[in-house]
Every structure is written in structure tokens, then in C-alpha cells.
N, C-alpha and C positions, 0 to 999 in steps of 0.2 A: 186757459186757466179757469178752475173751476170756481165756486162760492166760496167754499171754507178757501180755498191757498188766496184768492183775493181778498177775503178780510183781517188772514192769516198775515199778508204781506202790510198792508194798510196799516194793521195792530202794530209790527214791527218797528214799521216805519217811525209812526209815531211815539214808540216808545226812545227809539232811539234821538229824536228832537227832545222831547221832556229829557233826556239824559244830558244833553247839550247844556243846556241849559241850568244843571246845577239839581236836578229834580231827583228823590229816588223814586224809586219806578218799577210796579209791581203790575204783572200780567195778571188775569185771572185771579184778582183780591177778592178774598171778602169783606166789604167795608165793618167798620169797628162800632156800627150801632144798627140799631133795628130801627126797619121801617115803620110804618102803620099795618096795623095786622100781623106785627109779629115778624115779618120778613127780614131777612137777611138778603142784600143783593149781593152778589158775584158781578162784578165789573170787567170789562177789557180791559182798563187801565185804571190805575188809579198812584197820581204823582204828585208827590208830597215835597217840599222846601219851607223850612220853617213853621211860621201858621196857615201855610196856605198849602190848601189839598184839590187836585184836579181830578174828578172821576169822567173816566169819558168811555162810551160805547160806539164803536162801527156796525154800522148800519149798511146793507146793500140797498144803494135806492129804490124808492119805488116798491120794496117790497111789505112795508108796515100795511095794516090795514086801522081803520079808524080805533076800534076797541086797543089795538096794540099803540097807538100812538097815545090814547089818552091816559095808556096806564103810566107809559115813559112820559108826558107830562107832568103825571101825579109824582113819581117818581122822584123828576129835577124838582118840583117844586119842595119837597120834604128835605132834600139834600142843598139846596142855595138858601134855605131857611138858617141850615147851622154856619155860625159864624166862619168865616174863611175856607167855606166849604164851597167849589163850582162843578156844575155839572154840562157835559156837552154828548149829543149825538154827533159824527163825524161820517157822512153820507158816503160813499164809493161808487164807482161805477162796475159792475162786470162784465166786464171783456165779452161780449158773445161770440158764441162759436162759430167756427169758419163756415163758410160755404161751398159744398158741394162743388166740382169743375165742373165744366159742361159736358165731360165725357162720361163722369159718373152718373149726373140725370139724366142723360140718354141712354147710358146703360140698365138702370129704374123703367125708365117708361119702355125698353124691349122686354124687360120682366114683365108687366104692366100686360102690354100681347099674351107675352106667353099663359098666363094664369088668367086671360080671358079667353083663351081657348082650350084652357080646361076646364070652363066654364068655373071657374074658383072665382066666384064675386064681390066677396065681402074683403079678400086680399088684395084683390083687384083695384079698389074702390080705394083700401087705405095708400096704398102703393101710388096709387094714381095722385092721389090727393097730395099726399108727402112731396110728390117729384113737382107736382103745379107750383105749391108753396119754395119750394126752393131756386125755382123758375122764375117766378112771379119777386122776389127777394133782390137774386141777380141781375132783373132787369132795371126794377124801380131804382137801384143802387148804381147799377153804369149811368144811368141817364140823371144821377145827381139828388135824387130824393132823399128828403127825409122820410122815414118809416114811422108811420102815425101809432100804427097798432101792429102786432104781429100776430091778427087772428087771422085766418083764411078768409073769411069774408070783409072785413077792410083791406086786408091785401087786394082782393078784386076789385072796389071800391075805388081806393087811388090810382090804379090800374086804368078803370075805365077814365073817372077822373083826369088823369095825365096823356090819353090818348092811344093808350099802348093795348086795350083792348075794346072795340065796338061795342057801343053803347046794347045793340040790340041783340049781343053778345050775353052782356049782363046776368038778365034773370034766369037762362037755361043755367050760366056758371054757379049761380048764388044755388039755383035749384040743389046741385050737383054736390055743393058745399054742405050743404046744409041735409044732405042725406048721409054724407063721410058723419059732420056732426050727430047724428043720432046713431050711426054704427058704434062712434069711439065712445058715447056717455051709455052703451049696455041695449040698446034697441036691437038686438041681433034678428028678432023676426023681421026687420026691414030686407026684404031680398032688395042691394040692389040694383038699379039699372044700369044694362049693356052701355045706352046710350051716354048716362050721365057719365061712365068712367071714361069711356071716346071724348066725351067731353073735354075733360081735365089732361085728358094726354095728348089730346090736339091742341089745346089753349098754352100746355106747358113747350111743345115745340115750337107754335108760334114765339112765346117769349123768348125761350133758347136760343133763337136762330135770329133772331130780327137783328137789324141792322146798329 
């Protein structure tokens, strides 16, 4: 399930609760006065009984960043100001997407060969990297982890962390990480190295296969 069809369902949801309840109950309103500045807000919800009015927004967790939370605070606070007027954010989770079997990232890392002996490096390198990460996912996950971060380089972190890859392993891996990172943010002059993709495609079979 993607972002819109899980806030799409969420919205639903709770429209259909406010309707339980004796509410009318409008998707996508425009509330009936202006904010500061002139604004008009467009709301996910907004449900009305008597004098009391609920406007409420779903939210995918985790994704506001500071500026967008303090404007949704300015926000609620202009809207709980007017009498029998409540305002709520309503968090969700999203589903993340499945994970690769183990037959498809061993199919990845034979690509992986093959496009290092066409000497193709910079595909090599991303291919490599993608297959470690989805290696590195399945394994921390059979063995009951929580997943701290879903960057590549905290993934090897908690990795070494939990035992699942050699400490003196580490900094060749982080190396290896951190050159994929400058391929994917536009550094294309980075040729790079044979060794660091062997890296990644050896660290991703170790995880694959371990016990």
C-alpha cells in the first residue's frame, strides 16, 4: 500500500466513526472562515453536530519536518481559539514495502558479476549496494531487530553492533557505502572501485546465507 491509498484509507475510516456518531462529515472542506494571512484551509475532515465542529488532518508519521509542524501548530491554534471549534492531527503508519526473497537478491548480486565484467562500474556499485541493503534488512529482521534507521550506513552499524558482521569488517563496508552515497547525490566523476563493489556483494551473501 502506498502513501496516498494509506491516508486515503485512514481518512475513510475515520469519516465513517464521525458518521457513527451522529456527525455530518465532509472530506476535503473548506472551512467557513479565514485564517491569518488571508488563508483558507482545505481540511481531510471536517465534522459538524450541533455547535461543535471537528477538523482533523492525517498525517504519515514521521514525515513533517520542523517548519511544517509549526505551521500545523499555528494552525490548531487559530482554529481551538473559535468557540466549539477542535482541531486534531491523526498520525498513521505506512505499511513498508515487502522485501525482496532470497532468490531475487541472489539474482541482483549475479547481475552484479555480470556488469563487473563489463567493467560497467557505477551500475555495478548501485546494484551492489541495493542487493547489500535488502540483505542487510532480511537479516537484522529474522534475527528479531528493530530497525533504527533505514540508511545504508546505520544499517551496517547495527549489523556490526548485533554481531552479524565483523567489527574489522566495518570501515572497508562504510568505505564502500559512502562512495555508492556520492554516485547517488550527482558525483559521477567518482570511478568506482572493483574492490568496494566485491565488497558489498560479498557482505550481502554472507547475510543471505547465514544461519
Amino acid at each position: 500500500m502506498n502513501a496516498r491509498e494509506a491516508h486515503d484509507r485512514a481518512v475513510q475510516k475515520l469519516v465513517d466513526e464521525y458518521a457513527s456518531k451522529g456527525f455530518q462529515v465532509q472530506k476535503e472542506a473548506v472551512l467557513p472562515f479565514v485564517l491569518e494571512g488571508g488563508r483558507r484551509l482545505r481540511a481531510d475532515i471536517l465534522a459538524e453536530r450541533d455547535d461543535e465542529h471537528h477538523v482533523v488532518e492525517v498525517k504519515l508519521r514521521g514525515v513533517r519536518g520542523e517548519l511544517e509542524a509549526r505551521r500545523w501548530d499555528e494552525i490548531a491554534r487559530q482554529i481551538r481559539a473559535r468557540p466549539g471549534w477542535h482541531f486534531k492531527i491523526v498520525p498513521i503508519e505506512q505499511d513498508p514495502p515487502p522485501l525482496p526473497d532470497p532468490e531475487r537478491i541472489e539474482a541482483e548480486l549475479t547481475n552484479v558479476e555480470a556488469l563487473l565484467d563489463q567493467d560497467r562500474l557505477t551500475a555495478a556499485l548501485l546494484l551492489a549496494a541495493s542487493a547489500f541493503e535488502a540483505s542487510a534488512r532480511r537479516r537484522l529482521l529474522a534475527a528479531g531487530a528493530l530497525l533504527r534507521s533505514d540508511t545504508p550506513a546505520a544499517l551496517a552499524e547495527q549489523l556490526v553492533a548485533q554481531g552479524h558482521i565483523e567489527q574489522e569488517n566495518f570501515v572497508p563496508l562504510r568505505d564502500a557505502i559512502e562512495l555508492r552515497n556520492a554516485v547517488v547525490h550527482g558525483h559521477l566523476d567518482q570511478l568506482p572501485e572493483r574492490d568496494a563493489i566485491q565488497r558489498l556483494v560479498a557482505d550481502a551473501r554472507r547475510l543471505l546465507h547465514a544461519a
